[in-house]
C-alpha positions in Angstrom: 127.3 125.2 77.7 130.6 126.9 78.8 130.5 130.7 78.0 131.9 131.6 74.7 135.2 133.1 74.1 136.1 136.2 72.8 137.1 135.0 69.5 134.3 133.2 69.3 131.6 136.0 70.3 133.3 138.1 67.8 133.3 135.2 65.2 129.8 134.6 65.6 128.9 138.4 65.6 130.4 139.2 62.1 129.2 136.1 60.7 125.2 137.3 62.5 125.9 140.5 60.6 127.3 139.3 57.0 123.6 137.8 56.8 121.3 140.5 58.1 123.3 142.5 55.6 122.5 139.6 52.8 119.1 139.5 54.0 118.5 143.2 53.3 120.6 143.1 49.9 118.0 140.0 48.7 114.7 142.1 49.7 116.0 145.0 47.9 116.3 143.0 44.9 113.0 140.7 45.2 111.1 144.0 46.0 113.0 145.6 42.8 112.1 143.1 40.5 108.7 143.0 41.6 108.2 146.5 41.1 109.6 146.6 37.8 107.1 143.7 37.0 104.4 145.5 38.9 103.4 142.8 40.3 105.3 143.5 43.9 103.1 141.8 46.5 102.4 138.7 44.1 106.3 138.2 44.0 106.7 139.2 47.4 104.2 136.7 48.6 105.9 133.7 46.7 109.0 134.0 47.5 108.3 134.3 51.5 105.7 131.3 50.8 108.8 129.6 49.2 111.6 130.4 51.9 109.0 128.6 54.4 108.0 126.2 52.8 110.9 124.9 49.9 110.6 122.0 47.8 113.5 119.6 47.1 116.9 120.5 46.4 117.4 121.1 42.3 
């Protein structure tokens, strides 16, 4: 693979950042919810059981 260009390197960096920054956003709202329900490692647990293993598309 040829090396990437700059445009490309900073492409790919803002695009690696917009989803850690989505990632972080969706944990803060799974663990929210979960602690409102107090049930926060029960929801925890399903949803990273879910993101591994998902069922068919809806």
């Amino acid at each position: 693979m040829s090396e990437w260009t700059e445009d490309r390197r900073i492409a790919w960096h803002a695009a690696w950042k917009a989803w850690v920054e989505a990632v972080v956003e969706v944990q803060a709202a799974v663990s929210a919810y979960a602690i409102a329900q107090a049930v926060r490692h029960q929801v925890e647990a399903d949803v990273k059981r879910t993101a591994r293993h998902p069922g068919p598309a809806a």
